[in-house]
gemmi code that builds the backbone of each chain (N, CA, C; Angstrom):
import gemmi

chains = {
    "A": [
        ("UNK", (-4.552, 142.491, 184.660), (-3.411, 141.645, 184.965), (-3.270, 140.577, 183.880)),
        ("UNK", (-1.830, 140.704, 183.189), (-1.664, 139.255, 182.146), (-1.708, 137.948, 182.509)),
        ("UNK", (-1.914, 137.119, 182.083), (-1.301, 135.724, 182.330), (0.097, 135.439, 182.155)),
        ("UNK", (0.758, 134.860, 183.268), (2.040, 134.332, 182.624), (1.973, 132.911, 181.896)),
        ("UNK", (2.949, 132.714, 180.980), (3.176, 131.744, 180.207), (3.463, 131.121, 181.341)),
        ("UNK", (3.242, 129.473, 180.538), (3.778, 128.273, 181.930), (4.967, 128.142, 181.463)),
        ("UNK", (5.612, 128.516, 180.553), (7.223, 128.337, 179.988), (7.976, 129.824, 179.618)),
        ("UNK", (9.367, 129.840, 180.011), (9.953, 130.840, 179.423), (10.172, 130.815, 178.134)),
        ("UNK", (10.202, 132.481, 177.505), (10.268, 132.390, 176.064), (11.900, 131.456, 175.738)),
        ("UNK", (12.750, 131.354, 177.094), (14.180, 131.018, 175.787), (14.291, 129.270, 176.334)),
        ("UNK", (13.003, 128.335, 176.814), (13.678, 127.147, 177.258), (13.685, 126.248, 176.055)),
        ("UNK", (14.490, 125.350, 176.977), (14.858, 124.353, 175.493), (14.131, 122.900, 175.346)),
        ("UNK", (14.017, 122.907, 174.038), (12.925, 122.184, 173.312), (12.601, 121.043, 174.055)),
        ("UNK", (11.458, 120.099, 174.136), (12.007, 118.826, 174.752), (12.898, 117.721, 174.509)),
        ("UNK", (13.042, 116.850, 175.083), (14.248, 115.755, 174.555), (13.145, 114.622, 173.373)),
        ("UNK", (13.920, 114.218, 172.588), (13.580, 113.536, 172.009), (12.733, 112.206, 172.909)),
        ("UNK", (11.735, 111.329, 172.823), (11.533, 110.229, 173.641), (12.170, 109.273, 173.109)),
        ("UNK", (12.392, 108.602, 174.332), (13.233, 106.900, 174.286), (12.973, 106.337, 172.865)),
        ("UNK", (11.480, 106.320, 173.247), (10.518, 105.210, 172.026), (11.254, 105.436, 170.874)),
        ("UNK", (11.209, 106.781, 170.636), (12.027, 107.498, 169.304), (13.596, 106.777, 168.820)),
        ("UNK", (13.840, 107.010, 169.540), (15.224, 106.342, 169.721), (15.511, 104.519, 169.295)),
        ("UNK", (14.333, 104.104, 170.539), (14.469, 102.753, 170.406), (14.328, 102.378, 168.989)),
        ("UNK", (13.247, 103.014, 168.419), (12.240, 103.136, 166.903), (13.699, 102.938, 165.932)),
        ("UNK", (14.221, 104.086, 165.708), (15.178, 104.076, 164.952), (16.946, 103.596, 164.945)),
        ("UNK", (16.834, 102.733, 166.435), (18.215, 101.841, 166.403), (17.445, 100.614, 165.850)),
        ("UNK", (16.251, 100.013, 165.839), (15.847, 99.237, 165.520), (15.604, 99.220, 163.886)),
        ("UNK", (15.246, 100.284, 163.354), (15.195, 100.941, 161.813), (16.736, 100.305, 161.356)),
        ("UNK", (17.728, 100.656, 162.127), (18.930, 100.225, 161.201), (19.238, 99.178, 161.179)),
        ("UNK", (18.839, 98.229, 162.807), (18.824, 96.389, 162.547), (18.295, 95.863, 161.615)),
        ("UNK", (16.752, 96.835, 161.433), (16.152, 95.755, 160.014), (16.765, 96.095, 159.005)),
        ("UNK", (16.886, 97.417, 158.749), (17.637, 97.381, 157.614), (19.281, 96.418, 157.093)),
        ("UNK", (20.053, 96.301, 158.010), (20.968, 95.635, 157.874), (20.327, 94.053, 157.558)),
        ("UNK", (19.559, 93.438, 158.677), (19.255, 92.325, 158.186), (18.420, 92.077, 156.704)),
        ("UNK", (17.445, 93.111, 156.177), (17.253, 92.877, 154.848), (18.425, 93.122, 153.560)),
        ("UNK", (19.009, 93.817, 153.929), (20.637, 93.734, 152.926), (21.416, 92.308, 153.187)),
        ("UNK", (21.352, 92.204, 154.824), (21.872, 91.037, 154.680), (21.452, 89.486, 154.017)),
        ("UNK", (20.269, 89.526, 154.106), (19.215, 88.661, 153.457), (19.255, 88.582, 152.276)),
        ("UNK", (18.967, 90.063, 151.251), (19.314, 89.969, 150.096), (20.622, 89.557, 149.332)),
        ("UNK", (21.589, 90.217, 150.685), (23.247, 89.175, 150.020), (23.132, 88.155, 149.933)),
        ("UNK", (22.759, 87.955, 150.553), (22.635, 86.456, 150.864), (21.847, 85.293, 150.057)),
        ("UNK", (20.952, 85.569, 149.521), (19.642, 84.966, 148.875), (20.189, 84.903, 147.308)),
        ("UNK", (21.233, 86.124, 147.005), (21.900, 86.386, 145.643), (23.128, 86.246, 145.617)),
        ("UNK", (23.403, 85.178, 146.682), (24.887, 84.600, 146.832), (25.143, 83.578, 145.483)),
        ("UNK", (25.678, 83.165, 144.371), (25.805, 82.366, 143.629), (26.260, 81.007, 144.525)),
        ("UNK", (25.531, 79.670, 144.067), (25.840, 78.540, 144.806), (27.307, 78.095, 144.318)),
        ("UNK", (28.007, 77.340, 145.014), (28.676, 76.790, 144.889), (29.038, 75.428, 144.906)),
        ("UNK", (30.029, 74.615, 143.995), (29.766, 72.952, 144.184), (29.118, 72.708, 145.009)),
        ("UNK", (28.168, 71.669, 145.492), (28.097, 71.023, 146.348), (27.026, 71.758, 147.280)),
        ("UNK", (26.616, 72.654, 146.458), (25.443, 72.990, 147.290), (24.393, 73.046, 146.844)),
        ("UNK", (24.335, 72.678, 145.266), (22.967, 72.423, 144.952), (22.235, 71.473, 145.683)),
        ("UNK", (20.938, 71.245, 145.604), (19.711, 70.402, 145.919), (19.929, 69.122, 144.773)),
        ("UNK", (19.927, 67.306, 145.417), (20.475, 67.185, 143.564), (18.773, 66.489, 142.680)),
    ],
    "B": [
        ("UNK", (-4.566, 124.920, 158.139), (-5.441, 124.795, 157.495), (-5.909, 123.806, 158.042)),
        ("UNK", (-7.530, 123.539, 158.730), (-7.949, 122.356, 159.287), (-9.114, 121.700, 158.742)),
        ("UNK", (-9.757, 120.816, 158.314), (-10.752, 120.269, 157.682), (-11.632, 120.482, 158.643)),
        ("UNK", (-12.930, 120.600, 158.323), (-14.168, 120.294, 158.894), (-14.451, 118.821, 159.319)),
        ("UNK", (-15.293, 118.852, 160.017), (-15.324, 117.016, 160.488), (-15.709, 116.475, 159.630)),
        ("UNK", (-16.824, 116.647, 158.509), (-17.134, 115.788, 158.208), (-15.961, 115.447, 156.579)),
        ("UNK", (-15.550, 116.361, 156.313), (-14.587, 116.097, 155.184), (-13.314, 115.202, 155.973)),
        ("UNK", (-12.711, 115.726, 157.235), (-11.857, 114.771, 157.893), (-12.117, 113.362, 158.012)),
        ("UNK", (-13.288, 113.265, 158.782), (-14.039, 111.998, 158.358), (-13.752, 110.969, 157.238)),
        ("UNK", (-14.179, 111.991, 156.213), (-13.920, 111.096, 154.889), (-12.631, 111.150, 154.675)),
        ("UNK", (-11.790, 111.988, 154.603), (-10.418, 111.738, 154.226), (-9.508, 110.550, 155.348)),
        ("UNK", (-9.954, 110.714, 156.495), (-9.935, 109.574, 157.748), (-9.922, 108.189, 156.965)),
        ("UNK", (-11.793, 107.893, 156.530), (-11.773, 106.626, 156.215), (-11.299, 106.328, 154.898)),
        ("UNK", (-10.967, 106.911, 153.954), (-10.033, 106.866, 152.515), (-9.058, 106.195, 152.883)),
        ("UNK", (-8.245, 107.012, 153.776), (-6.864, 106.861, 154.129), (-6.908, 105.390, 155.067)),
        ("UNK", (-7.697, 105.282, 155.652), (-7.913, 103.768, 156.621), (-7.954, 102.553, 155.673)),
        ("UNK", (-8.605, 103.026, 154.846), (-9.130, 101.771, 153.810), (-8.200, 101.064, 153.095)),
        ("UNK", (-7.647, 102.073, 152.136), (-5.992, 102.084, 151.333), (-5.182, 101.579, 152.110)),
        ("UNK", (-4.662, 102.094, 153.664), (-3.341, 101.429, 154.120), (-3.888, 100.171, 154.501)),
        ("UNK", (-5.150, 99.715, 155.136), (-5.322, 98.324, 155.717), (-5.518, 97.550, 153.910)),
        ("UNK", (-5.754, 98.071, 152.886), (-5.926, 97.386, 152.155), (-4.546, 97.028, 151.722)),
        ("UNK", (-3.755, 97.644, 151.854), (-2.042, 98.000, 151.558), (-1.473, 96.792, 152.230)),
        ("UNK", (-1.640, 96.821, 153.393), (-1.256, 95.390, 154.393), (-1.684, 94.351, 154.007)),
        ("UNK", (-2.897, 94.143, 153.514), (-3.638, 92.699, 153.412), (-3.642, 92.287, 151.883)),
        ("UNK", (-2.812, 93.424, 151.274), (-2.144, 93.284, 149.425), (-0.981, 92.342, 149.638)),
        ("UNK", (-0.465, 93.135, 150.753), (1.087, 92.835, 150.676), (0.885, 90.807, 151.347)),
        ("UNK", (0.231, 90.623, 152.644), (-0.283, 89.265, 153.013), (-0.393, 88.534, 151.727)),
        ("UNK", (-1.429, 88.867, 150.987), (-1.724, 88.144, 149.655), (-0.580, 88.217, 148.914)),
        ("UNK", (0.840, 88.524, 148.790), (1.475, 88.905, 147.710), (2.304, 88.092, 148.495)),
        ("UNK", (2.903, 88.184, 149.636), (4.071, 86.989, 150.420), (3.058, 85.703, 150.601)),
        ("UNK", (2.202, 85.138, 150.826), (2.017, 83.831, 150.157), (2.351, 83.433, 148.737)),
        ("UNK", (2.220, 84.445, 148.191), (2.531, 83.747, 146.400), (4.133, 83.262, 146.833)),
        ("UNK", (4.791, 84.335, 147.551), (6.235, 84.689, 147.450), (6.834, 83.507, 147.920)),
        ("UNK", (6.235, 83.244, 148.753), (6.863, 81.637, 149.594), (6.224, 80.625, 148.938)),
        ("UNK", (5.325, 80.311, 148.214), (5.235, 79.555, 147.072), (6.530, 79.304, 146.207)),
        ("UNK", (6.632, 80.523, 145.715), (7.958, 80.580, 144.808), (9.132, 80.050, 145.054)),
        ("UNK", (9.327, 80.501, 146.159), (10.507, 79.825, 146.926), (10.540, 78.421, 147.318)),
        ("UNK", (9.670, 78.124, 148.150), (9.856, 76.382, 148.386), (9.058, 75.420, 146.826)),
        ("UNK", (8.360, 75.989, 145.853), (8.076, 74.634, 144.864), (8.703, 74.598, 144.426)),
        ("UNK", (8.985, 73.046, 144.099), (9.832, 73.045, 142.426), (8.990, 72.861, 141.721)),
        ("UNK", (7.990, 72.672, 141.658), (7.019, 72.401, 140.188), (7.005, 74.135, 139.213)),
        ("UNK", (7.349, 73.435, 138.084), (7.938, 74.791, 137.463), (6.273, 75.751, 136.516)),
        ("UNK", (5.179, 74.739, 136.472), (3.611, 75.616, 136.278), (3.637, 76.347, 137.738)),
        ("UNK", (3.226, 76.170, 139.097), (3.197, 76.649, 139.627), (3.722, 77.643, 139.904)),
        ("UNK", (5.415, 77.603, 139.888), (6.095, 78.564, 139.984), (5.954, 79.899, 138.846)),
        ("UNK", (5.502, 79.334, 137.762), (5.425, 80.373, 136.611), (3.985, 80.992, 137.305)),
        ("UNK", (3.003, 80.217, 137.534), (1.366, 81.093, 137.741), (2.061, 81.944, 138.960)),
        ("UNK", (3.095, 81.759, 139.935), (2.977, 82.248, 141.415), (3.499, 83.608, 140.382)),
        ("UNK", (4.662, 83.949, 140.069), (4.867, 84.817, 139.600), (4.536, 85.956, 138.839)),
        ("UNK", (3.417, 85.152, 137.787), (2.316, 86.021, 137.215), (1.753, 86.451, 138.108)),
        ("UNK", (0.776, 86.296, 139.138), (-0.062, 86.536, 139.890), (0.516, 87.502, 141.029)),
        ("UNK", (2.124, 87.232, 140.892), (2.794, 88.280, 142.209), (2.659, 89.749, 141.378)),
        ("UNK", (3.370, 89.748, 140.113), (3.357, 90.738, 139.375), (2.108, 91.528, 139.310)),
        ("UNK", (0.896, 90.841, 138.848), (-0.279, 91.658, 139.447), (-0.930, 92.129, 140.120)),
        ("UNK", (-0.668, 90.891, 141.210), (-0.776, 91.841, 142.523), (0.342, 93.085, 143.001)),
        ("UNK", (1.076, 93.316, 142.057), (1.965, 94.248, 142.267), (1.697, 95.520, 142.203)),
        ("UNK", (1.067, 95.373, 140.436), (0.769, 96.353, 139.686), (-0.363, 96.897, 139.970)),
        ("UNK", (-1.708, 96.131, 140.193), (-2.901, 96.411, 140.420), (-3.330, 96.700, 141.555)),
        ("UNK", (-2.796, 96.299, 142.826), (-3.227, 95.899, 144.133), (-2.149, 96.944, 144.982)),
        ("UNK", (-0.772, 96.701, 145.179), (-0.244, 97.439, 146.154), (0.607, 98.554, 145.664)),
        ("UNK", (0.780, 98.562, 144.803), (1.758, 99.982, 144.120), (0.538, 100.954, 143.965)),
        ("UNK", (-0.687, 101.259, 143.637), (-1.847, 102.165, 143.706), (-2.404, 102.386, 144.866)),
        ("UNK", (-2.362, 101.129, 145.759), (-2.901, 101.466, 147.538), (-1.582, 102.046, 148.142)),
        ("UNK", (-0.450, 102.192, 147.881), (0.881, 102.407, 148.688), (0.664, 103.695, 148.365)),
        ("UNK", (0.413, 104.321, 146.829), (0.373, 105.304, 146.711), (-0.337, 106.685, 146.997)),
        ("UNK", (-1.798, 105.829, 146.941), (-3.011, 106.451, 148.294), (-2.852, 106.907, 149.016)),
        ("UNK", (-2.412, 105.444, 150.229), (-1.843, 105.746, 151.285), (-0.790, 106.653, 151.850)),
        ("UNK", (0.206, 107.183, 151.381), (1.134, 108.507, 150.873), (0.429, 109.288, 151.123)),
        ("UNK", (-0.304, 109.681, 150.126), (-0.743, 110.991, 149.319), (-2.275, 111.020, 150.573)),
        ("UNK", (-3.213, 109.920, 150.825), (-4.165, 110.500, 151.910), (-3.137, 110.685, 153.501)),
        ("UNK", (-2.273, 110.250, 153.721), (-2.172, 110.477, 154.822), (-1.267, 111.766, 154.662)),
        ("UNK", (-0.721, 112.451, 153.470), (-0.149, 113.591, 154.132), (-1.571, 114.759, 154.172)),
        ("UNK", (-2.664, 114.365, 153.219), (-3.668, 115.117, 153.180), (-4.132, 115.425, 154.982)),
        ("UNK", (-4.277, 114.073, 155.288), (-5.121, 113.830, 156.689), (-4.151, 114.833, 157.835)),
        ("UNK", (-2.707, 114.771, 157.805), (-2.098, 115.126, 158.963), (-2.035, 116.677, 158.412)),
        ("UNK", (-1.855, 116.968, 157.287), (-2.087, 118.731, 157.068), (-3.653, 119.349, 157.474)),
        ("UNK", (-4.357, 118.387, 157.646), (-6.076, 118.865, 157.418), (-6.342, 118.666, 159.020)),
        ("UNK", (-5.201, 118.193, 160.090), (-5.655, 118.296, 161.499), (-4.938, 118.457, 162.116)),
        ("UNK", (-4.963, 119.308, 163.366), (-4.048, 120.058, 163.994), (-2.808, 119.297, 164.563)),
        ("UNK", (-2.475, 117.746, 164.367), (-1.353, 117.176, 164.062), (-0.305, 117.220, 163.595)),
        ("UNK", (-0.347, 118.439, 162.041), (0.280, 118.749, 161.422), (1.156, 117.340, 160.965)),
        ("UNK", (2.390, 117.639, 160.065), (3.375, 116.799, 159.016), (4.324, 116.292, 159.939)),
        ("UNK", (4.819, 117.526, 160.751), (6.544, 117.623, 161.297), (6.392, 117.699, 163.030)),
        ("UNK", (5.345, 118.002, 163.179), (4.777, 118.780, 164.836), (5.028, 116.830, 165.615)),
        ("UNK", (4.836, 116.045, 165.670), (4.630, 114.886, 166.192), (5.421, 113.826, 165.696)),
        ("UNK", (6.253, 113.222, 166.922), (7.215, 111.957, 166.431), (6.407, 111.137, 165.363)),
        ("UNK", (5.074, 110.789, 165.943), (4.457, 109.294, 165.099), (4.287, 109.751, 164.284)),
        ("UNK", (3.995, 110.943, 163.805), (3.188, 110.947, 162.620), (4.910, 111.397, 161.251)),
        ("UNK", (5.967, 111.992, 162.042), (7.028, 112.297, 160.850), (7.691, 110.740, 161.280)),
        ("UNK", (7.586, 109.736, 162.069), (8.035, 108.652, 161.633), (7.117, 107.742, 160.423)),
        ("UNK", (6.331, 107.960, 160.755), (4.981, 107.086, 159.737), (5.567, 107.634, 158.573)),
        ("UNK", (5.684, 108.841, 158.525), (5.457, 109.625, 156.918), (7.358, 108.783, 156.235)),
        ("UNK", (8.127, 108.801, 157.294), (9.277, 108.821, 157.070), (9.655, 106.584, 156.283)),
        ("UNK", (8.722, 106.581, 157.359), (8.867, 104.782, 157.487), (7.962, 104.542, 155.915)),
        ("UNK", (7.110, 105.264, 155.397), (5.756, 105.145, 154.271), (6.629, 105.409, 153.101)),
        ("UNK", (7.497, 106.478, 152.961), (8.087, 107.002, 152.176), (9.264, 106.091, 151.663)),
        ("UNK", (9.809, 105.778, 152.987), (10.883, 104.454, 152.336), (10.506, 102.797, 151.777)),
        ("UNK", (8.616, 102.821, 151.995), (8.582, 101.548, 151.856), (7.846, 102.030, 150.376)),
        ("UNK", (7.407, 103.107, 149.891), (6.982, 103.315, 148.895), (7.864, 103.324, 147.923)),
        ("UNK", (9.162, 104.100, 148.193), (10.690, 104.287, 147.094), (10.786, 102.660, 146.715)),
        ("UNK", (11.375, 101.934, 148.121), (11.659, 100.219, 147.662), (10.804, 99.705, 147.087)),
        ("UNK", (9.488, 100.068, 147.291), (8.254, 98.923, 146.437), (8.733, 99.468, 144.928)),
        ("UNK", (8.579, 100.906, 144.494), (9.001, 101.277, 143.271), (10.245, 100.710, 142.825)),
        ("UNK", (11.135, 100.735, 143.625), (12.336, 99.923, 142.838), (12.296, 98.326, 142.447)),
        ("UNK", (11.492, 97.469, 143.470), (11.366, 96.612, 143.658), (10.116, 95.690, 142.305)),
        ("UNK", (9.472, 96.696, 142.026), (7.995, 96.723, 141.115), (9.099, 96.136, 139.670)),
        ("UNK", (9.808, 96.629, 139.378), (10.551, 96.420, 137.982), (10.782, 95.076, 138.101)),
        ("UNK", (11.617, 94.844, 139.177), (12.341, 93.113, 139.193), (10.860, 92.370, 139.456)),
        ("UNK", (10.326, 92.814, 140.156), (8.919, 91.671, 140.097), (8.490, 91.526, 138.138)),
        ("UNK", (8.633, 92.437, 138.019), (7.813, 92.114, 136.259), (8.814, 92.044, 135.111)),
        ("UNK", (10.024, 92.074, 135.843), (10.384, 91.367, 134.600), (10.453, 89.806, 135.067)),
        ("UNK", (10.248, 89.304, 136.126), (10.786, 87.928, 136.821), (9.603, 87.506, 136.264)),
        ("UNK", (8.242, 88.230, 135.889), (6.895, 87.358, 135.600), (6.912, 86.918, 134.458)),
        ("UNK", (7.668, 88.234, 133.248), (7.744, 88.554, 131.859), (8.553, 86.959, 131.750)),
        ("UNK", (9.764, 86.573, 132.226), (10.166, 85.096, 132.018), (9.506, 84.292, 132.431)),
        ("UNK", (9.157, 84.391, 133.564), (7.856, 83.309, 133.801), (6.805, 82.612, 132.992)),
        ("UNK", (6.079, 84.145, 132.428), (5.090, 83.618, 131.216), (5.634, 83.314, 129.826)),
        ("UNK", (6.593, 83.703, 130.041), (7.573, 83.573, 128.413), (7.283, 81.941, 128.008)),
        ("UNK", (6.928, 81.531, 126.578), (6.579, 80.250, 126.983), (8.258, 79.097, 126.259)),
        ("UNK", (8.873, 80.340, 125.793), (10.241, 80.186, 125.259), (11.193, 79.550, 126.744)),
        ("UNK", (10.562, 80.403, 127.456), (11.977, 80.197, 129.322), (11.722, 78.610, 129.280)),
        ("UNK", (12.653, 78.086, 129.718), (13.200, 77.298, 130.025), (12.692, 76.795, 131.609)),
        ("UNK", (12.536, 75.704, 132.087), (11.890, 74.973, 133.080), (13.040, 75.836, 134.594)),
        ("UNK", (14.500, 75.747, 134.533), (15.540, 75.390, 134.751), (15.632, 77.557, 135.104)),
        ("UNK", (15.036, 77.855, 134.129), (15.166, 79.691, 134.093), (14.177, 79.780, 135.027)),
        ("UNK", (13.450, 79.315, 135.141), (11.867, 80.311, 135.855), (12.671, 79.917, 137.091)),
        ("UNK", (12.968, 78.139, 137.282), (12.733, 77.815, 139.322), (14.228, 78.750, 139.447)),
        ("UNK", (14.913, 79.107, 138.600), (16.414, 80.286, 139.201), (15.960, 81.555, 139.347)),
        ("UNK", (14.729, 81.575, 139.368), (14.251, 83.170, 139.341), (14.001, 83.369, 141.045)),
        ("UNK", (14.406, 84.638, 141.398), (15.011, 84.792, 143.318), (13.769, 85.188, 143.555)),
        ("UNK", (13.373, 84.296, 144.627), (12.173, 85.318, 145.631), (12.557, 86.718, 145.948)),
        ("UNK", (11.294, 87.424, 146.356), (11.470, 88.479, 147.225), (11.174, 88.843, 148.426)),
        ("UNK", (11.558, 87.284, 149.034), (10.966, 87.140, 150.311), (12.023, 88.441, 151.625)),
        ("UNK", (12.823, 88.650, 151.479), (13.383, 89.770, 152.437), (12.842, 90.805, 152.293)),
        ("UNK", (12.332, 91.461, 151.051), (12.203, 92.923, 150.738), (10.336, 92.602, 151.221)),
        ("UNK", (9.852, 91.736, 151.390), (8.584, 91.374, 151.656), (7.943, 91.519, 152.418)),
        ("UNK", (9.007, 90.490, 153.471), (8.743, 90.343, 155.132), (9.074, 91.572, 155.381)),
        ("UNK", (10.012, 92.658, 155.069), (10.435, 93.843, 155.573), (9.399, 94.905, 155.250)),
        ("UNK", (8.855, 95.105, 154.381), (8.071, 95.604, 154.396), (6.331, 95.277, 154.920)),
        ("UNK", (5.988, 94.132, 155.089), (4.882, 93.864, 156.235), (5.741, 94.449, 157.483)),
        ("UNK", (6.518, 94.192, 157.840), (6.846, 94.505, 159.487), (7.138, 96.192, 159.207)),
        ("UNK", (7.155, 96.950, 158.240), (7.368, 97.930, 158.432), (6.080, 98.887, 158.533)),
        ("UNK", (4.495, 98.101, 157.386), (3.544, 98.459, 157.720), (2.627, 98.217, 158.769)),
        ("UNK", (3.384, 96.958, 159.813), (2.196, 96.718, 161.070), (3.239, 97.791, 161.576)),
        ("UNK", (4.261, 98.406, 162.058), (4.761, 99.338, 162.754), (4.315, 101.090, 162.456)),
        ("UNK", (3.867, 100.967, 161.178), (3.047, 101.855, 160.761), (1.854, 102.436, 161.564)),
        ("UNK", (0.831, 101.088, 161.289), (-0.452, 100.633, 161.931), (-0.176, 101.198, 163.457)),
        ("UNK", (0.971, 99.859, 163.970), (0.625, 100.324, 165.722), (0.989, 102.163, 165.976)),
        ("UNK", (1.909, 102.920, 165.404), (1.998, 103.711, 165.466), (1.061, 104.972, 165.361)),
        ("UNK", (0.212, 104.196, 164.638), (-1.432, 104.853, 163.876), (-2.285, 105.162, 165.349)),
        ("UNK", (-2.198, 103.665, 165.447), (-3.344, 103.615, 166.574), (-3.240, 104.084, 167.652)),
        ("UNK", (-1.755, 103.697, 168.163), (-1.272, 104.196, 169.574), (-0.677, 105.873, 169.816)),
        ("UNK", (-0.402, 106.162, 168.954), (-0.490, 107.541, 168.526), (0.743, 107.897, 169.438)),
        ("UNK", (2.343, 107.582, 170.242), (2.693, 107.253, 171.231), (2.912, 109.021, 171.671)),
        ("UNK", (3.044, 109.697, 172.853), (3.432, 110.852, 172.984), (4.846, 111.374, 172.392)),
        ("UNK", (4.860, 112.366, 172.035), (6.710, 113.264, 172.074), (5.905, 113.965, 170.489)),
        ("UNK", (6.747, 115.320, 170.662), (6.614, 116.323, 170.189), (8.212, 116.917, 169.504)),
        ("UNK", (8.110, 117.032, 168.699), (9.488, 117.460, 167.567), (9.590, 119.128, 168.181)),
        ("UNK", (11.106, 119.283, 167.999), (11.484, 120.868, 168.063), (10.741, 121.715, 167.187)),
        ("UNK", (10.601, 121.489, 165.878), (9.800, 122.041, 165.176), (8.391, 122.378, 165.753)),
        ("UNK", (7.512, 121.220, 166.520), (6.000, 121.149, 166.374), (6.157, 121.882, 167.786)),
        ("UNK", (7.166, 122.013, 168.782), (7.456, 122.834, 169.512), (7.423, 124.165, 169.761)),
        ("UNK", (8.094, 124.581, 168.849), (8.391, 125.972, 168.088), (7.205, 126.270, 167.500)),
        ("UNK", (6.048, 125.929, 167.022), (4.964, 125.977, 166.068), (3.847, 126.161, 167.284)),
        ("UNK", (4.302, 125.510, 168.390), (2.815, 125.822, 169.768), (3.487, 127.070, 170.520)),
        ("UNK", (5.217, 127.291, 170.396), (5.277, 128.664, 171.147), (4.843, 129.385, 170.423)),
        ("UNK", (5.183, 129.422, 169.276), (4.455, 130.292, 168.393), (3.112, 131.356, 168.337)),
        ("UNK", (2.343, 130.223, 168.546), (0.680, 130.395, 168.792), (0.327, 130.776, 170.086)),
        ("UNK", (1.413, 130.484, 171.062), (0.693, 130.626, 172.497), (1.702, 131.819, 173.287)),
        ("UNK", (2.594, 132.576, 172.623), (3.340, 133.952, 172.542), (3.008, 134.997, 171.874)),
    ],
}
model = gemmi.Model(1)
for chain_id, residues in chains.items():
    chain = gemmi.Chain(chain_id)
    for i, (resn, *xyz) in enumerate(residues, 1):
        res = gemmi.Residue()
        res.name, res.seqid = resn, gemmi.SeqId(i, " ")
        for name, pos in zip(("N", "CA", "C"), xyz):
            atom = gemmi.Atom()
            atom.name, atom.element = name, gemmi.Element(name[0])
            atom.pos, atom.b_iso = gemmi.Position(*pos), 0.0
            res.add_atom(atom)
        chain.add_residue(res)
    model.add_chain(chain)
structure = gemmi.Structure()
structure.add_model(model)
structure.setup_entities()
């Protein structure tokens, strides 16, 4: 007598996890905030905003 | 292809050594960085810069690169595999982008030192020279997410690493 598999050959894959997810909406916050940072940091000053 | 323990072992603690040394490069390299940024004393600012640059060159661009190259060794050499496991194709994925930016990033650090030590620059040139405090902090927070990911190892399994256990067990 065979063993049956605990899964059919045609089911579908598992779902991605949350974590995964959370991981990489968070990947694009930092990324935006380090672009934004770098705009920012390489903003040329303007009058009145130097240190005097 | 799976390593024996005791070669895993060693390729284990290689790879441990390099990335924690990788983290505690990069620590040592954002103190210079925030130096740079808040002095005005323009010796200081010139030594912070020299000293970032080397710690650039010597210290985290050769451990970043380690770290790469042992950890794809380590996850091919144990039944973890590259692609089979979220943490480990996010690590590889998150390592890979902080290795590209450090490389891009490695140039502007040395030429910012090259004026620094220049003894021609100007007081007025060095303190206009830009931190790299964003690309810095972003990359520490990208290697403790590394780390916790290391350690905690979190569950979920890729379609691929899926497909790779029906494989074996059909």
């Amino acid at each position: 007598m065979t063993q049956q598999p605990s899964t059919p050959p045609d089911a579908a894959p598992p779902p991605t996890p949350n974590w995964v997810k959370l991981m990489v909406l968070a990947g694009f916050i930092g990324l935006a905030i380090v672009v934004g940072l770098t705009l920012l940091s390489g903003m040329p000053h303007g009058p009145g905003m130097h240190a005097p | 292809m799976t390593f024996a323990a005791p070669v895993r072992k060693l390729v284990l603690a290689l790879h441990l050594a390099v990335s924690v040394g990788w983290l505690g490069a990069v620590v040592a390299y954002l103190s210079l960085d925030i130096t740079v940024a808040v002095s005005a004393d323009t010796l200081t600012v010139r030594a912070g810069w020299i000293a970032m640059a080397a710690i650039v060159s010597w210290a985290i661009v050769p451990l970043a690169v380690a770290a790469l190259a042992s950890g794809i060794v380590i996850a091919l050499g144990t039944p973890w595999g590259l692609f089979s496991h979220w943490w480990v194709l996010i690590s590889l994925v998150l390592t890979v982008i902080a290795v590209v930016v450090l490389l891009a990033e490695w140039s502007v650090i040395t030429s910012a030192a090259a004026i620094a030590s220049a003894p021609t620059s100007t007081p007025a040139e060095v303190l206009a020279l830009r931190p790299t405090l964003p690309h810095a902090l972003g990359g520490l927070a990208v290697l403790v997410v590394i780390q916790w990911l290391n350690v905690f190892k979190p569950r979920g399994i890729t379609a691929y690493g899926w497909r790779r256990q029906r494989g074996k067990s059909w």
